[in-house]
Short mmCIF file of the C-alpha atoms (twelve columns), coordinates in Angstrom:
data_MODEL
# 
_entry.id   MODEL 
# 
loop_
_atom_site.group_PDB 
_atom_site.id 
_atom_site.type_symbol 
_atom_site.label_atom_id 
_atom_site.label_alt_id 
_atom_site.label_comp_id 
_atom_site.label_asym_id 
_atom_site.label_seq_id 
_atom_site.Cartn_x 
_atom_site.Cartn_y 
_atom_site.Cartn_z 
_atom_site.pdbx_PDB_model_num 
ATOM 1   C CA . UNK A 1   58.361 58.675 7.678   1 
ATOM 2   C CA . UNK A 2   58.595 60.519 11.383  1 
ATOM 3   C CA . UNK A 3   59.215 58.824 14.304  1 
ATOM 4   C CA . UNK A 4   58.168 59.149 17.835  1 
ATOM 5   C CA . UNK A 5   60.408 62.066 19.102  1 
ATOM 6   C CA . UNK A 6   59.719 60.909 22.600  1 
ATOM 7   C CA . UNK A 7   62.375 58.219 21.221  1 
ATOM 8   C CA . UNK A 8   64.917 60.713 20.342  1 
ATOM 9   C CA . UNK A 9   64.736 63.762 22.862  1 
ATOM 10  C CA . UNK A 10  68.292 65.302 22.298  1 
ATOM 11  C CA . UNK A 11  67.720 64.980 17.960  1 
ATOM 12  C CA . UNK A 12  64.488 66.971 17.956  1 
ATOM 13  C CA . UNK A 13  65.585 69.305 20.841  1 
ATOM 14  C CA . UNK A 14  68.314 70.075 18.369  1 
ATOM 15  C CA . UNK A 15  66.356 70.122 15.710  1 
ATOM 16  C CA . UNK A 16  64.118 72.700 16.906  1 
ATOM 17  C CA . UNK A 17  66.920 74.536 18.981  1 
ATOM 18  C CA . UNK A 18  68.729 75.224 15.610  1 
ATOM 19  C CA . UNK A 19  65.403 76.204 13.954  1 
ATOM 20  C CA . UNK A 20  64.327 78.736 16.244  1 
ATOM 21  C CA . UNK A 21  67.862 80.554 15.723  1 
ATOM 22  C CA . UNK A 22  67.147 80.174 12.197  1 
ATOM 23  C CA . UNK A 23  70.692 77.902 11.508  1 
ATOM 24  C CA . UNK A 24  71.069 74.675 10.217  1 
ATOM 25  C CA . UNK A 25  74.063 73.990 8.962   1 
ATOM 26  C CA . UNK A 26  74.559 70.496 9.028   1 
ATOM 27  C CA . UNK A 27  77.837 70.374 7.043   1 
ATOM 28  C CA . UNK A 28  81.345 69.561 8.716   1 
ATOM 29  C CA . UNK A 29  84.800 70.118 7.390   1 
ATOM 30  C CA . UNK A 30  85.850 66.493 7.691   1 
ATOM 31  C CA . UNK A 31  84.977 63.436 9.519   1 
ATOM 32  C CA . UNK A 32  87.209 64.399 12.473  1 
ATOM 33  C CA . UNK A 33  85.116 67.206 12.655  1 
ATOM 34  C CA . UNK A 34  82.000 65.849 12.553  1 
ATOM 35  C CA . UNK A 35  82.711 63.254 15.430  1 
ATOM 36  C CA . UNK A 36  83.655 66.027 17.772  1 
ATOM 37  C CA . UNK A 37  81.799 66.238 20.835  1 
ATOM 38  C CA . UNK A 38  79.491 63.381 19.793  1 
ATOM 39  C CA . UNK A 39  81.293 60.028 20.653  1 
ATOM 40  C CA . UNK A 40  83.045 59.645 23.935  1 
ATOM 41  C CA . UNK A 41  83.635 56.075 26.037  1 
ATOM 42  C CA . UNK A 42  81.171 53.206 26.575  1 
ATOM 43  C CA . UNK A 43  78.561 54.221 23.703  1 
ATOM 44  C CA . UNK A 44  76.346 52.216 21.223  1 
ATOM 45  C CA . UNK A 45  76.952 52.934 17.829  1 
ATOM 46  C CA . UNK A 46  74.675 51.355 14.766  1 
ATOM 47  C CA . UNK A 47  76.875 51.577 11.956  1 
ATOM 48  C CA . UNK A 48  75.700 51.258 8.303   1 
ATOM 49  C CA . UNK A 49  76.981 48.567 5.456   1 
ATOM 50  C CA . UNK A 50  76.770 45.010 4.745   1 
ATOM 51  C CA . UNK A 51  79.989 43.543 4.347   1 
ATOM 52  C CA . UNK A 52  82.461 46.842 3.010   1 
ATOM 53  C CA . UNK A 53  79.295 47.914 0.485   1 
ATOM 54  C CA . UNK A 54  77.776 50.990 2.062   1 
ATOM 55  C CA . UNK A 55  80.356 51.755 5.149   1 
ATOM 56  C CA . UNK A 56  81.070 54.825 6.243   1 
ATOM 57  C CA . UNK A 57  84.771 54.466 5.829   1 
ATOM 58  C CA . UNK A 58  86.076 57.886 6.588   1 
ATOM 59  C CA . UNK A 59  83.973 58.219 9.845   1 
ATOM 60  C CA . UNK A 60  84.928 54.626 11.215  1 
ATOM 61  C CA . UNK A 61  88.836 55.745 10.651  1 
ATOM 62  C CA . UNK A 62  87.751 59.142 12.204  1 
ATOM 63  C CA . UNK A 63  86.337 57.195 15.038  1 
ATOM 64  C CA . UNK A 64  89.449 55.102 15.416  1 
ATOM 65  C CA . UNK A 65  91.489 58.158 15.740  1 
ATOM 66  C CA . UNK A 66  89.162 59.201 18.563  1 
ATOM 67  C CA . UNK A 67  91.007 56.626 20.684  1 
ATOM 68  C CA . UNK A 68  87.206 55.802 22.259  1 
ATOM 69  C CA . UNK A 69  87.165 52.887 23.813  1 
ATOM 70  C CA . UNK A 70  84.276 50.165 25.495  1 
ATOM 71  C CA . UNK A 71  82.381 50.704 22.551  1 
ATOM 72  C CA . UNK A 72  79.164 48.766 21.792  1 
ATOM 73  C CA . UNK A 73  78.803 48.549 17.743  1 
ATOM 74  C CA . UNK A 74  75.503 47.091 15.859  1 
ATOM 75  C CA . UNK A 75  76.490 46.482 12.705  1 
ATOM 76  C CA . UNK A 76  75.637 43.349 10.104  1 
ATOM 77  C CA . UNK A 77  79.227 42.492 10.864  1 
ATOM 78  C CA . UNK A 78  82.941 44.079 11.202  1 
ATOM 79  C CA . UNK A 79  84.537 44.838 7.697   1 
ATOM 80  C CA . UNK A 80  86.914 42.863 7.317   1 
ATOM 81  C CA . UNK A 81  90.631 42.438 8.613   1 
ATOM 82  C CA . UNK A 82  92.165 45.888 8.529   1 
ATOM 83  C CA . UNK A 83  89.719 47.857 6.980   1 
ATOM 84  C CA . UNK A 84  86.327 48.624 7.953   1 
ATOM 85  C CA . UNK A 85  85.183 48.316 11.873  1 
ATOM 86  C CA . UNK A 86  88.179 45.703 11.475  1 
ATOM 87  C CA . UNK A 87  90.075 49.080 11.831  1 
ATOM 88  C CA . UNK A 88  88.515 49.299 15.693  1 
ATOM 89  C CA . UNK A 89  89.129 45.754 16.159  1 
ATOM 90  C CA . UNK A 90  92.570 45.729 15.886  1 
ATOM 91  C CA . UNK A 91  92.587 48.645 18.148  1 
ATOM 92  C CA . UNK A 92  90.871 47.098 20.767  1 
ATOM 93  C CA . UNK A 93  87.918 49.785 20.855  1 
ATOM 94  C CA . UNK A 94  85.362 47.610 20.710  1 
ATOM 95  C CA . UNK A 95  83.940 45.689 23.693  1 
ATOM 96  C CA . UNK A 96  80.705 44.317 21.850  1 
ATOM 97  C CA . UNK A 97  79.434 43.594 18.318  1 
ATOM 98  C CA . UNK A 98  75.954 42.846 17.587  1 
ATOM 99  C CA . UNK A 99  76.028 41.519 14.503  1 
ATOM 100 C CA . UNK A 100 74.155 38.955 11.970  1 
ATOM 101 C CA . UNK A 101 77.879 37.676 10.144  1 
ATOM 102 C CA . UNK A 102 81.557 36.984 11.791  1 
ATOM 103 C CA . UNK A 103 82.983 35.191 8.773   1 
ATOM 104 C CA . UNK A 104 84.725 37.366 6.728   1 
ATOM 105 C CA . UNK A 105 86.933 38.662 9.366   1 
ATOM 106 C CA . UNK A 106 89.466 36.312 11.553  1 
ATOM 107 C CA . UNK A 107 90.438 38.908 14.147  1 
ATOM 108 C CA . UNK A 108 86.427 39.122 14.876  1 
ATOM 109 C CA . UNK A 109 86.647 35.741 15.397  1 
ATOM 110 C CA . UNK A 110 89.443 35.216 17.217  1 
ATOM 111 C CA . UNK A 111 88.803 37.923 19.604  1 
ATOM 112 C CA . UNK A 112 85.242 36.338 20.086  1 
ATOM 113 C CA . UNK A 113 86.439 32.046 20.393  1 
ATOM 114 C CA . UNK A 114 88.912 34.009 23.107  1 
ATOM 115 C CA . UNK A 115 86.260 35.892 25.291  1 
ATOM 116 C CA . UNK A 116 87.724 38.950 24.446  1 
ATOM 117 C CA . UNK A 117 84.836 40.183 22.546  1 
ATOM 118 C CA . UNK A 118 81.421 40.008 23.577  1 
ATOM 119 C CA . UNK A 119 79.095 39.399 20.324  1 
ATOM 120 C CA . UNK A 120 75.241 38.768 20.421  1 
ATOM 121 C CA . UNK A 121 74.164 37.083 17.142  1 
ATOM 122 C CA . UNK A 122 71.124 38.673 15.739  1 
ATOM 123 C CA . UNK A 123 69.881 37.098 12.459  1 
ATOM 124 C CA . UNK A 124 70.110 39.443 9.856   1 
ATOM 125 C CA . UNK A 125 66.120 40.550 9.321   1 
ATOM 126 C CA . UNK A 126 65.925 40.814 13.019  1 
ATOM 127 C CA . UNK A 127 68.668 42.961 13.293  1 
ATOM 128 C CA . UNK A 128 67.117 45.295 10.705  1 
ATOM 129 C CA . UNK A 129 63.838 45.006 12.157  1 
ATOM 130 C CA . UNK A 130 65.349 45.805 15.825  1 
ATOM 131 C CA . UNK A 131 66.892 49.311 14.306  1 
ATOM 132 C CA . UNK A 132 63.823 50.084 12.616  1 
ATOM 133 C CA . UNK A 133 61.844 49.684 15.641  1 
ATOM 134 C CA . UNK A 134 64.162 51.463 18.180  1 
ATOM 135 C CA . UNK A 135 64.031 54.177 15.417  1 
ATOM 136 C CA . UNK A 136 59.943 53.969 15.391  1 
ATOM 137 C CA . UNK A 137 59.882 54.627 19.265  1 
ATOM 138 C CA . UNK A 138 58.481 50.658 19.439  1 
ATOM 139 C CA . UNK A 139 60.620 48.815 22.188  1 
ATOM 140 C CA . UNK A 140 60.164 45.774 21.504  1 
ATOM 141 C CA . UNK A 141 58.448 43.152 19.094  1 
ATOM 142 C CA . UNK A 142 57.923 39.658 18.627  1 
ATOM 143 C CA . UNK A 143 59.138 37.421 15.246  1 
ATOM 144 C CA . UNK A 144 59.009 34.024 15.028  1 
ATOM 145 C CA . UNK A 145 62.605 33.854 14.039  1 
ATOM 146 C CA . UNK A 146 65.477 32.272 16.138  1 
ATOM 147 C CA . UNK A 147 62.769 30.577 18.141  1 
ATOM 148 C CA . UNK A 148 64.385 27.349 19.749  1 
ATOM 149 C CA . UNK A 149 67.864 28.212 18.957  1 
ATOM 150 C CA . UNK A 150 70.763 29.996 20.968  1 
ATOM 151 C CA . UNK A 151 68.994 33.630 19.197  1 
ATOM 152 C CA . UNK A 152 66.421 32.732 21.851  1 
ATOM 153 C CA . UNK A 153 68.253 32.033 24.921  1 
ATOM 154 C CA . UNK A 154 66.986 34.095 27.683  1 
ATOM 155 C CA . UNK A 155 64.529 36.051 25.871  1 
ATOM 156 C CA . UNK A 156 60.718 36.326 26.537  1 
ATOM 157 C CA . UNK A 157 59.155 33.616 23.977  1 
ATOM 158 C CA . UNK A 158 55.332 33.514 23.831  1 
ATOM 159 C CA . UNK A 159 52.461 31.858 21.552  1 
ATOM 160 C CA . UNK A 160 50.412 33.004 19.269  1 
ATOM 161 C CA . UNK A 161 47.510 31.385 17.135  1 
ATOM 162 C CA . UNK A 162 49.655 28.329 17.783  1 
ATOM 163 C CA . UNK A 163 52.982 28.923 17.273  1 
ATOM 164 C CA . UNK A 164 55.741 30.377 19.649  1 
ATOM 165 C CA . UNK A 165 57.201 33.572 18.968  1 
ATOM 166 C CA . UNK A 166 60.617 35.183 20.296  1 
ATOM 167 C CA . UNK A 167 60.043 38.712 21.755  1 
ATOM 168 C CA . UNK A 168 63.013 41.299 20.636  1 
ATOM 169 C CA . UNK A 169 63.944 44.837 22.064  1 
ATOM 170 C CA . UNK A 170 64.464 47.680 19.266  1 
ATOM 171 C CA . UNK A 171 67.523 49.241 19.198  1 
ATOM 172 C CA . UNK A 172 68.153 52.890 19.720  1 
ATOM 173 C CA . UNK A 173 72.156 53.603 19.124  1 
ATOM 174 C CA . UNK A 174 74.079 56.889 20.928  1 
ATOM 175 C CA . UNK A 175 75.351 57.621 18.031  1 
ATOM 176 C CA . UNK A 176 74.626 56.326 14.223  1 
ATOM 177 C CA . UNK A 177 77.456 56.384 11.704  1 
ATOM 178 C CA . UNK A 178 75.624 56.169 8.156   1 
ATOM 179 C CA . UNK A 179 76.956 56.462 4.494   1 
ATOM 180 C CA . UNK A 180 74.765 57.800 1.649   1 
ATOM 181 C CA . UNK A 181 75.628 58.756 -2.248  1 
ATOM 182 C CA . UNK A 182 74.094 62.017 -1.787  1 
ATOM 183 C CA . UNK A 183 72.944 64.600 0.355   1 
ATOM 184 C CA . UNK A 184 71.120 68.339 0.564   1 
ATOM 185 C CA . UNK A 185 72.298 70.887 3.013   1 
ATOM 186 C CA . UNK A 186 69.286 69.763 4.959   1 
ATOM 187 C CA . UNK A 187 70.417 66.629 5.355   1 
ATOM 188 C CA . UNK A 188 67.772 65.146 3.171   1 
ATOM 189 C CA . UNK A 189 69.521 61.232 2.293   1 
ATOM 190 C CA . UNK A 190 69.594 59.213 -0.648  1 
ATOM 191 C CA . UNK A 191 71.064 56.085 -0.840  1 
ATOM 192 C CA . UNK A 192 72.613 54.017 -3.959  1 
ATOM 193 C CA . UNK A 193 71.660 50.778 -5.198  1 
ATOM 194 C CA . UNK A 194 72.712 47.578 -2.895  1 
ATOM 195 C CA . UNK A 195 74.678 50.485 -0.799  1 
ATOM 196 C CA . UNK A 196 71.443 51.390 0.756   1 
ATOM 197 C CA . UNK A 197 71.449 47.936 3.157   1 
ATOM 198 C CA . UNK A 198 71.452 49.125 6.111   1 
ATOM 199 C CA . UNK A 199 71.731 52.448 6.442   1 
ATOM 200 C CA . UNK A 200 68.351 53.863 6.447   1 
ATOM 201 C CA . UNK A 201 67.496 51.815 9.481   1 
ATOM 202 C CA . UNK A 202 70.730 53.164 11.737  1 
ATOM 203 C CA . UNK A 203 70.164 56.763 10.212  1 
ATOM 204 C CA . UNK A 204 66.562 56.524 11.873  1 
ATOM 205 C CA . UNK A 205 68.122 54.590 15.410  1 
ATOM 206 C CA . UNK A 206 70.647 57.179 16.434  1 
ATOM 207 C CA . UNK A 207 70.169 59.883 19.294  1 
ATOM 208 C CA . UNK A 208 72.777 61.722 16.679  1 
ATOM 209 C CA . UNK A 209 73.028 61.017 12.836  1 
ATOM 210 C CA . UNK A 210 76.260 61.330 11.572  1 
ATOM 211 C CA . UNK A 211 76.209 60.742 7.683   1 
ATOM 212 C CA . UNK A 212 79.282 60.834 4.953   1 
ATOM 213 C CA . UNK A 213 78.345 61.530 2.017   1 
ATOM 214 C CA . UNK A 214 79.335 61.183 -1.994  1 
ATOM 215 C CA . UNK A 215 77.983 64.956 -3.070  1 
ATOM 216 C CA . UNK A 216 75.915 68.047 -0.860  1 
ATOM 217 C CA . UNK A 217 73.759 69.688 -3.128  1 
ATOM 218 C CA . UNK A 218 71.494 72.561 -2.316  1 
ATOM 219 C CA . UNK A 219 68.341 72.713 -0.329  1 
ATOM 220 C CA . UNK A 220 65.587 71.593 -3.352  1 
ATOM 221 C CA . UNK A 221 68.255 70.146 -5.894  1 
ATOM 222 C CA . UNK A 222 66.556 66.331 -4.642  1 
ATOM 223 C CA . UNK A 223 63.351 64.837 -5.895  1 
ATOM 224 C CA . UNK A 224 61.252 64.590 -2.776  1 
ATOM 225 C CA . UNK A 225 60.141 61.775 -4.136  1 
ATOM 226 C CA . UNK A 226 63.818 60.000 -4.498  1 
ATOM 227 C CA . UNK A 227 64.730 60.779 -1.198  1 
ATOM 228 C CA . UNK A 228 65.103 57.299 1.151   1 
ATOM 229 C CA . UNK A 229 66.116 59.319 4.611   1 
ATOM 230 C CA . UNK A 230 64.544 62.968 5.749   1 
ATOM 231 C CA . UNK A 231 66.886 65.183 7.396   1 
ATOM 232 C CA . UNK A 232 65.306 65.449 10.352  1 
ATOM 233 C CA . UNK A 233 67.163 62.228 11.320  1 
ATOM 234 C CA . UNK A 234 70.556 63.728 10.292  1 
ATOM 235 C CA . UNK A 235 72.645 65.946 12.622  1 
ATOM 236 C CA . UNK A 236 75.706 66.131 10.882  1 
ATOM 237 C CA . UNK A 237 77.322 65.890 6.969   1 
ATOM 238 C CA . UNK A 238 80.564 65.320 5.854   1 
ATOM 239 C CA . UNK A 239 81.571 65.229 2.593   1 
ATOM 240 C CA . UNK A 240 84.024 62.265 1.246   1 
ATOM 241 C CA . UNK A 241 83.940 62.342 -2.719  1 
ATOM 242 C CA . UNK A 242 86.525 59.286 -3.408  1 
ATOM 243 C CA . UNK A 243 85.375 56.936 -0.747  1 
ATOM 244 C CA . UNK A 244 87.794 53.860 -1.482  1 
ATOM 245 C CA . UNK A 245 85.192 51.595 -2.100  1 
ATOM 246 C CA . UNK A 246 87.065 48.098 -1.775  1 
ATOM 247 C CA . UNK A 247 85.446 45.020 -3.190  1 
ATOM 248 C CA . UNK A 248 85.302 42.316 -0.558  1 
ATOM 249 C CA . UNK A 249 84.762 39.125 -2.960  1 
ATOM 250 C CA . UNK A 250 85.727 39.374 -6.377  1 
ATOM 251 C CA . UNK A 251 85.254 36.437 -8.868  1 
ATOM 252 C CA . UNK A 252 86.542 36.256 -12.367 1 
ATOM 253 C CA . UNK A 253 85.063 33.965 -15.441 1 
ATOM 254 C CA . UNK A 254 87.967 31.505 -16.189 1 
ATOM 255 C CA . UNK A 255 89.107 31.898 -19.647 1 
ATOM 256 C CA . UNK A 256 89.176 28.952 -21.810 1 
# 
C-alpha cells in the first residue's frame, strides 16, 4: 500500500526528516493546532465523508476559523446547510467544489445556478478513482464513464477495442482533511463501517494528511492486519472523542 513518493515530495521529505532526528510525534492539541502552518490561500483540499457520515467536523470548523479563502475543495459534496463544508460556504471560502452530489445543500446550489461558485461534476466512482490515482503517482486514466455527456466536455476521449473512453487526471490535494475512528501514535488509520467512504482515498492524495480521530492508542495496540491507512500518509492527529455525528436523513416506521 506505498505510493510513488515522487508524487508526494514534501510528505516523505518529512517523513524521513523526522526519522532521522528520531521524532515523530504526530499528535496535535486540537484541530486549530493541527491546521497551523499547513493551509494558507488558494489551496486544494480533498476532504473525506459522503454526505455528514465520515467528515472531519472539527477540522472543517478549524479551517473556517482560519479565515482562508479561494479555496479549491474535492469532496463527494458540501455537508449540508450550516454544518459540514456548508460551514465554508456560507463563509464564502470556497471558490470551487469538485464534487459527485449538490442536492442536499441549497446554498451549494444557489451559489453555483448564480456563478458564484465554480463546481466540476465528477461522477462519484470517478471521483474516487481520480484520488486514488493522484495518490498512486498515476496522472491520469481513462474510464468509460461520463463518455458523451457534459462529464466529458473538453476532455481527451479515445477508443479502445471499440468503444470510446473519457481520459481523467488524478487528483493530488495540498492538503487532505480525513476522519478515522481510530488511530496509533504513528498515525497508522482505521476507519469504521460506512464512515470509511472516502477517506482512505484523500488520506493517500494529500501533500499533508491531516486526520481527526475517535481514540490514539499506542504504537502496536492495532492489528496490522485491521489497519485501512499506513501512517506514512498521515502528518498530523488530532484527537476529537464526541464528534457530533448528525444524521442527515432520518426515516421513521409509521405506527399503525
Amino acid at each position: 500500500m506505498g505510493g510513488d513518493r515522487r508524487s508526494h515530495p514534501s510528505r516523505f521529505a518529512e517523513i524521513t526528516h523526522h526519522t532521522r532526528r528520531g521524532h515523530m510525534n504526530k499528535i496535535y492539541p486540537s484541530a486549530a493546532a493541527a491546521l497551523a502552518g499547513v493551509v494558507a490561500d488558494g489551496q486544494t483540499l480533498a476532504v473525506g465523508g459522503f454526505g455528514l457520515c465520515g467528515i472531519p467536523e472539527a477540522l472543517i470548523q478549524a479551517l473556517r476559523d482560519t479565515g482562508v479563502t479561494n479555496l479549491t475543495c474535492v469532496s463527494n459534496n458540501a455537508g449540508v446547510d450550516g454544518f459540514g463544508l456548508g460551514l465554508l460556504l456560507e463563509t464564502r471560502q470556497i471558490k470551487k467544489m469538485i464534487s459527485s452530489y449538490v442536492g442536499e445543500n441549497k446554498l451549494f446550489a444557489q451559489q453555483f445556478l448564480s456563478g458564484e461558485l465554480e463546481l466540476e461534476f465528477a461522477p462519484q466512482g470517478t471521483l474516487a478513482e481520480r484520488l486514488r490515482a493522484g495518490g498512486a503517482g498515476i496522472p491520469a486514466f481513462f474510464t468509460a464513464t461520463g463518455v458523451g455527456t457534459v462529464v466529458a466536455d473538453g476532455k481527451e476521449v479515445r477508443e479502445f477495442d471499440g468503444r470510446k473512453y473519457v481520459m481523467e487526471r488524478g487528483i493530488v490535494a495540498d492538503v487532505s482533511l480525513v476522519k478515522a475512528w481510530k488511530a496509533d501514535e504513528a498515525g497508522n488509520l482505521i476507519y469504521r463501517k460506512t464512515a470509511r467512504n472516502f477517506n482512505p482515498m484523500c488520506a493517500t492524495a494529500g501533500k499533508v494528511t491531516v486526520v481527526e480521530v475517535e481514540e490514539i492508542v499506542p504504537v502496536g495496540a492495532l492489528d496490522p492486519d485491521a489497519i485501512h491507512t499506513p501512517g506514512i500518509f498521515v502528518q498530523r492527529l488530532v484527537l476529537n472523542a464526541t464528534p457530533e455525528k448528525r444524521i442527515e436523513q432520518r426515516t421513521l416506521r409509521k405506527t399503525a
